[in-house]
C-alpha positions in Angstrom: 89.2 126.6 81.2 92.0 126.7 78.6 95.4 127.7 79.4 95.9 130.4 78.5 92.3 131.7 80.5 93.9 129.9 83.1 97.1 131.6 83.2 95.6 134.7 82.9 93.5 134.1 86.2 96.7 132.9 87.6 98.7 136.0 87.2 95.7 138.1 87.7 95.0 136.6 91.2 98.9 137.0 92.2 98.3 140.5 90.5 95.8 141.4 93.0 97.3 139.8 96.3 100.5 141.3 95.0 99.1 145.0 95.3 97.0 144.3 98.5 99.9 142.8 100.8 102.5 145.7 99.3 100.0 148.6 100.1 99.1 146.6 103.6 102.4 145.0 105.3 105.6 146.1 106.2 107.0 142.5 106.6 106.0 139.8 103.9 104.0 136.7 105.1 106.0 134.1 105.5 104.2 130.4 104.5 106.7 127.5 105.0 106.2 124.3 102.5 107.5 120.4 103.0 107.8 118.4 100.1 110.0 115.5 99.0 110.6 117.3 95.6 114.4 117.7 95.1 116.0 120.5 92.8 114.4 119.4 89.4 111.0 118.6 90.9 108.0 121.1 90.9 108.2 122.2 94.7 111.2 124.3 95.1 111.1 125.8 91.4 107.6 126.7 91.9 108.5 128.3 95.2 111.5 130.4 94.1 109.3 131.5 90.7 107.0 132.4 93.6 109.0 134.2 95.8 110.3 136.2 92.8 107.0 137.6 92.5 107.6 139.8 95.3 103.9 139.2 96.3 104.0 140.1 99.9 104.4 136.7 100.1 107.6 134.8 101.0 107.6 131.0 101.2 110.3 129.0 102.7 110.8 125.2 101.3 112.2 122.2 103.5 112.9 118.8 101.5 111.5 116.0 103.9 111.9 112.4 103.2 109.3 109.7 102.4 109.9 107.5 105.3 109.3 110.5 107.4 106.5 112.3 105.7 103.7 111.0 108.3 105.6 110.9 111.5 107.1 113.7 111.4 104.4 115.8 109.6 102.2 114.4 112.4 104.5 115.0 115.1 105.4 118.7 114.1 101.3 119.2 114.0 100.6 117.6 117.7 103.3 119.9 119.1 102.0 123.0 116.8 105.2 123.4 114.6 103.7 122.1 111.3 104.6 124.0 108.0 101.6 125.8 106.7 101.7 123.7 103.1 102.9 120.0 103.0 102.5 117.5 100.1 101.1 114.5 101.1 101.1 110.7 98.9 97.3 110.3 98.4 96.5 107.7 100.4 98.1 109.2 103.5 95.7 111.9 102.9 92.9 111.0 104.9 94.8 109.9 107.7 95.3 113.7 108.5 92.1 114.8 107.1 90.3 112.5 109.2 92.0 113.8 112.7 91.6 117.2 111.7 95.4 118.1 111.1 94.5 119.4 107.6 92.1 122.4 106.6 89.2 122.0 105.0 89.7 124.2 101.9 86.1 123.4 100.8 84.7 126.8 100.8 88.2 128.7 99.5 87.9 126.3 96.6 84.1 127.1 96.0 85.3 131.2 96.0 88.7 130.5 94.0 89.0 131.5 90.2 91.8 129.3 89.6 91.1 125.9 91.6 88.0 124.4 89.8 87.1 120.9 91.3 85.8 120.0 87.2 89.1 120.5 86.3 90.7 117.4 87.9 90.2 113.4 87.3 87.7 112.1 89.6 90.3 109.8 91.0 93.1 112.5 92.2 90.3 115.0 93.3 88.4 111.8 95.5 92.1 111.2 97.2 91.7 115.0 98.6 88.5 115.1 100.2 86.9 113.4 103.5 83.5 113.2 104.3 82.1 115.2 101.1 84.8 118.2 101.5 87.8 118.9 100.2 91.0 118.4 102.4 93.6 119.3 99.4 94.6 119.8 96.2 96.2 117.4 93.4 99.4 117.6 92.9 100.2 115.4 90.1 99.2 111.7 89.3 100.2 108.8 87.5 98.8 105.4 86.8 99.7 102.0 85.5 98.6 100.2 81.4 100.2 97.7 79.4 103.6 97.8 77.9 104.6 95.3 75.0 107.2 94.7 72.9 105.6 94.7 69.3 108.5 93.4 67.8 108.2 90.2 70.1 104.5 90.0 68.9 105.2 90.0 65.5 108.0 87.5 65.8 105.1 85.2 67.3 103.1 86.3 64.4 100.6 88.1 66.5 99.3 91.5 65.3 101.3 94.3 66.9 98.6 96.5 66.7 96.1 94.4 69.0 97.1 93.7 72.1 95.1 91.8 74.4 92.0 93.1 76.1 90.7 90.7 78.7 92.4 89.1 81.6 92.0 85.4 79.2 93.4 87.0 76.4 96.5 88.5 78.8 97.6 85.0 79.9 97.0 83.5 76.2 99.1 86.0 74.7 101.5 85.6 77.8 101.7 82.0 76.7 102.9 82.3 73.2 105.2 85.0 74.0 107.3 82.9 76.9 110.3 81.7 74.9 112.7 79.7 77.7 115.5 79.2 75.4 115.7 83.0 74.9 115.0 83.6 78.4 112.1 85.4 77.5 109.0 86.0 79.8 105.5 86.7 78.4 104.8 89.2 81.1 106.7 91.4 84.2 105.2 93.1 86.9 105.4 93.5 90.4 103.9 91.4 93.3 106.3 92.6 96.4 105.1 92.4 99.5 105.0 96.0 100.1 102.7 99.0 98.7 103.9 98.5 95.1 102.2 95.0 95.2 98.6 96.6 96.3 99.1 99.7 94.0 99.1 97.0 90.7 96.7 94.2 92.5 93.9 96.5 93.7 92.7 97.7 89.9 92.4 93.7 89.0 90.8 93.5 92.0 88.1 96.7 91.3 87.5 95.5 87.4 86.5 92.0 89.1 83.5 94.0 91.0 85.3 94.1 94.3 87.7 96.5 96.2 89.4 96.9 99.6 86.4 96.8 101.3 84.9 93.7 99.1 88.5 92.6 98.5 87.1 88.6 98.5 84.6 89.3 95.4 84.1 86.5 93.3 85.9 88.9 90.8 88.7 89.7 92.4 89.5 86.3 93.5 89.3 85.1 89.8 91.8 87.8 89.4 94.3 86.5 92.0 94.0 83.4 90.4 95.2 84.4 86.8 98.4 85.7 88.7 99.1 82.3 90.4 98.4 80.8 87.1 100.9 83.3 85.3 103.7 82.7 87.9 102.8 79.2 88.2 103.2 78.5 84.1 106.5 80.5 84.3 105.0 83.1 82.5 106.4 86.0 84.4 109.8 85.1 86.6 109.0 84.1 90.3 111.2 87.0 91.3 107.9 88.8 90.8 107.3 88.7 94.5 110.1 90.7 95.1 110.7 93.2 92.5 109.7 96.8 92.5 107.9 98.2 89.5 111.2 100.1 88.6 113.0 96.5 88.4 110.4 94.3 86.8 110.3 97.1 84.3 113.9 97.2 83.6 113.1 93.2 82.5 111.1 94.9 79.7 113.2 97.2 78.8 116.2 94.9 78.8 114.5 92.3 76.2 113.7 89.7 78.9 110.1 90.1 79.0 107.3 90.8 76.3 104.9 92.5 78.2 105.4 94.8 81.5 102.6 96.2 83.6 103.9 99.6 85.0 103.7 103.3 85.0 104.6 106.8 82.9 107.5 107.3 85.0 109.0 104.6 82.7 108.4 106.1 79.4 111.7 108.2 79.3 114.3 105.2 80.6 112.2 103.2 77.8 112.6 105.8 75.1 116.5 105.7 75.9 116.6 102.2 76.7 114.3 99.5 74.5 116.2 98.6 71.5 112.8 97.7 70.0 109.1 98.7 68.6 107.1 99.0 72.2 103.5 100.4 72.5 100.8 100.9 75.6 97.4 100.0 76.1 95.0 99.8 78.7 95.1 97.1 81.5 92.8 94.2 80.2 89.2 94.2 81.1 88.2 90.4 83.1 86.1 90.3 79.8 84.4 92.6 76.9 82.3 95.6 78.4 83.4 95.1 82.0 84.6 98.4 84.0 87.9 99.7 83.6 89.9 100.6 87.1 93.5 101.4 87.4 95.6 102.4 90.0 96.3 106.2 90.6 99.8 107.7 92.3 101.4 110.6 93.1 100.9 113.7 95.8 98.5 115.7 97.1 98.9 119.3 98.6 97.4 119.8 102.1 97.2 123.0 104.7 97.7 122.3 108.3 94.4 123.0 110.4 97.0 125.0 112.7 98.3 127.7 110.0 98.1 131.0 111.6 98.1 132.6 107.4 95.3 130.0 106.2 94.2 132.9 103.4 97.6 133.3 102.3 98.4 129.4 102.3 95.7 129.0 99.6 97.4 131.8 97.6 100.5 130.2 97.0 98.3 126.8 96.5 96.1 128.7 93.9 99.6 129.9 92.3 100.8 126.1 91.9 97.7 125.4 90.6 98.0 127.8 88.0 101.1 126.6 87.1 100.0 123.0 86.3 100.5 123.2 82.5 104.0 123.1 83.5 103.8 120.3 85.4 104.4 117.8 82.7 106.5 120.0 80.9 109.4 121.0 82.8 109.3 118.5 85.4 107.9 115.5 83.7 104.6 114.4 85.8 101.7 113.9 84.9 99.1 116.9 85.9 95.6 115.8 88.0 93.8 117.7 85.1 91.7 116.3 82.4 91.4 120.4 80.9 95.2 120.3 80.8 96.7 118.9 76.8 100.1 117.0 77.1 102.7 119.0 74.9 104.1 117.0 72.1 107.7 115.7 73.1 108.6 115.0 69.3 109.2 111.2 70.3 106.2 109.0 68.5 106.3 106.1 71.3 106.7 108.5 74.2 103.8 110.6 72.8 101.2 107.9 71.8 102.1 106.4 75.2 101.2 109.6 76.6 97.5 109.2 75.3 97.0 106.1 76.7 98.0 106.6 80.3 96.0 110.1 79.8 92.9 107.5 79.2 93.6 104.9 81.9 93.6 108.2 84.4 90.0 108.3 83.8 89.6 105.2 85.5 92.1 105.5 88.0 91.4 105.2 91.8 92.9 106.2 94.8 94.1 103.9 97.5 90.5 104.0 100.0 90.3 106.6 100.9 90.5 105.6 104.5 92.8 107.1 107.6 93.8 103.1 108.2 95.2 102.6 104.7 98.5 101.5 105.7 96.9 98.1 107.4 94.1 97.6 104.5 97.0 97.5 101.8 99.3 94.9 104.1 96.3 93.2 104.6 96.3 92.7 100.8 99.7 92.1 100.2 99.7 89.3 103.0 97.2 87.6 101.0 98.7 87.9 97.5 102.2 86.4 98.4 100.2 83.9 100.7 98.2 83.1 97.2 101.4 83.0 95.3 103.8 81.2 97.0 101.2 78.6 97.3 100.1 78.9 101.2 97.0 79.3 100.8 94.2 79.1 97.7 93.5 82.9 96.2 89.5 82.2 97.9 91.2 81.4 101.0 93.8 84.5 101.2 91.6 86.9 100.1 88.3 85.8 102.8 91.6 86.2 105.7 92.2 89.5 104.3 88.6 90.1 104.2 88.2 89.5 107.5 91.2 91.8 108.8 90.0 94.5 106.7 86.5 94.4 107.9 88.2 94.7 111.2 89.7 97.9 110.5 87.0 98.8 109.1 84.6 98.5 112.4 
């Protein structure tokens, strides 16, 4: 569905609810929404846009914090004083869908003219749904690819236009790019010890044949391997174990590192702060042909099983969804819809970096899903700094985390 058909069904369905609650209630409905978006985020400008509708319809926002999204979410369910809407990070989702704290939307969604499952990336719309139904709907989503400074790669007289496409090639060009003297790094990324660490390990892991539930593949080993080898050479800086995405990034961006491996969220800092010619490509393949993978973030929207206005909960979800072509557009993220074009920003780099992450979503994967996702991914991180700091072989860490995973697992 275009757009514009979209918009049309949009305002058609708001039309039509508009007309039935005026003619049928004295009081408007009122649906109450948690989010951690803040003023310039989609939630409460969506809302108000909402609101001003005059639908029959009112919906009341709270801004929650990320620390406290599952406790108190969780919490506020058990003791039946749960909003009616909350926005979850995907791979909390199944956690709640998996206890029965969120509605299954599965048959609203097969009725709705606006939500259309074919709409989404198979990754985002697999985060939503638990047991074959459908739990949510995508929010937004981002993913991680390749960043590199072509001016470094020409300086090294390698072709700016081809950067490398296999794991081998990664660490080859990582090589010629390391310049000590300039206090130059052939690659940045992040290896912290916390969910950042899994969110950029696990796609090595899946393009290596494995995953959380195989996380010991002969692949995926190979692949914890190339990272000792690039920290071990001095290829990326050791502080890789500790940095966050946004910091190893800013090594990039600062000249201190050739290549970065990170997300769109960085586009906008690296369009104001790269003093040089920078491209992105997709994450290198362990060799030619192999399947691609990457790693897929950002939020999914949920209703509490315990809504007392389930009906008019998905009509203010089916009005967010229609409003996903402004998703990137005024707010900056990246819509969970393949049938959705990225407007042109008028900024070459930012654009063609656009297209590229737009590909990588089609490989993109959610974290599980699985309700125990928080001790898979620490699982995983255990075994990559155990790998890295040199504690244990990557065979070695990986069969431990193996082994704790299949115990969560059952």
């Amino acid at each position: 569905m275009g757009i514009r058909k979209l918009a049309l069904a949009g305002a058609l369905a708001v039309a039509s609810m508009s007309a039935f609650y005026t003619s049928a209630h004295a009081e408007d409905v009122k649906i109450t929404v948690w989010s951690l978006d803040r003023d310039i985020q989609p939630a409460p400008n969506l809302i108000k846009d909402f609101n001003n509708l005059k639908s029959g319809i009112t919906v009341e926002y709270r801004q929650i914090q990320f620390d406290d999204v599952v406790s108190e979410a969780m919490r506020a369910y058990s003791t039946g004083q749960a909003p009616d809407i909350i926005a979850v990070d995907n791979p909390e989702h199944a956690l709640f869908s998996s206890r029965g704290a969120f509605l299954d939307l599965t048959d609203m969604i097969a009725q709705s003219s606006v939500v259309k499952p074919e709409n989404y990336y198979p990754g985002p719309l697999k985060s939503v749904m638990w047991k074959d139904r459908y739990f949510g709907i995508p929010k937004a989503t981002n993913t991680i690819a390749l960043y590199y400074n072509k001016d470094m790669f020409r300086a090294k007289g390698l072709d700016p236009d081809k950067p490398p496409q296999t794991w081998d090639e990664l660490v080859e060009t990582a090589r010629k790019l390391t310049d000590p003297a300039k206090n130059v790094y052939g690659i940045t990324f992040s290896a912290k010890a916390n969910e950042e660490g899994t969110f950029q390990f696990l796609p090595w892991a899946q393009m290596g044949g494995g995953g959380y539930d195989k996380i010991n593949a002969p692949g995926a080993v190979k692949a914890l391997e190339i990272w000792k080898t690039i920290i071990d050479e001095k290829l990326a800086s050791r502080d890789t174990l500790t940095r966050s995405q946004w910091d190893s990034t800013g090594t990039f961006n600062s000249g201190n590192a050739a290549m970065a491996i990170s997300g769109p969220w960085e586009l906008d800092r690296m369009v104001k702060e790269a003093k040089f010619d920078w491209g992105v490509a997709l994450l290198p393949l362990p060799e030619p042909g192999a399947k691609r993978s990457s790693a897929m973030g950002d939020f999914n929207w949920a209703i509490f099983a315990n809504t007392k206005h389930p009906k008019e909960a998905f009509k203010v979800l089916e009005y967010f969804v229609s409003q996903d072509n402004r998703m990137f557009k005024d707010f900056g993220q990246l819509p969970a819809r393949s049938d959705l074009a990225i407007p042109p920003t008028g900024q070459p780099l930012k654009d063609a970096g656009l297209k590229v992450f737009q590909e990588q979503l089609k490989y993109a994967q959610p974290r599980g899903p699985h309700p125990a996702w928080p001790k898979i991914s620490k699982a995983i991180q255990d075994a990559i700094q155990a790998a890295l700091t040199g504690q244990m072989s990557a065979q070695e860490a990986l069969d431990q985390a193996d082994q704790k995973i299949k115990a969560v697992l059952g």
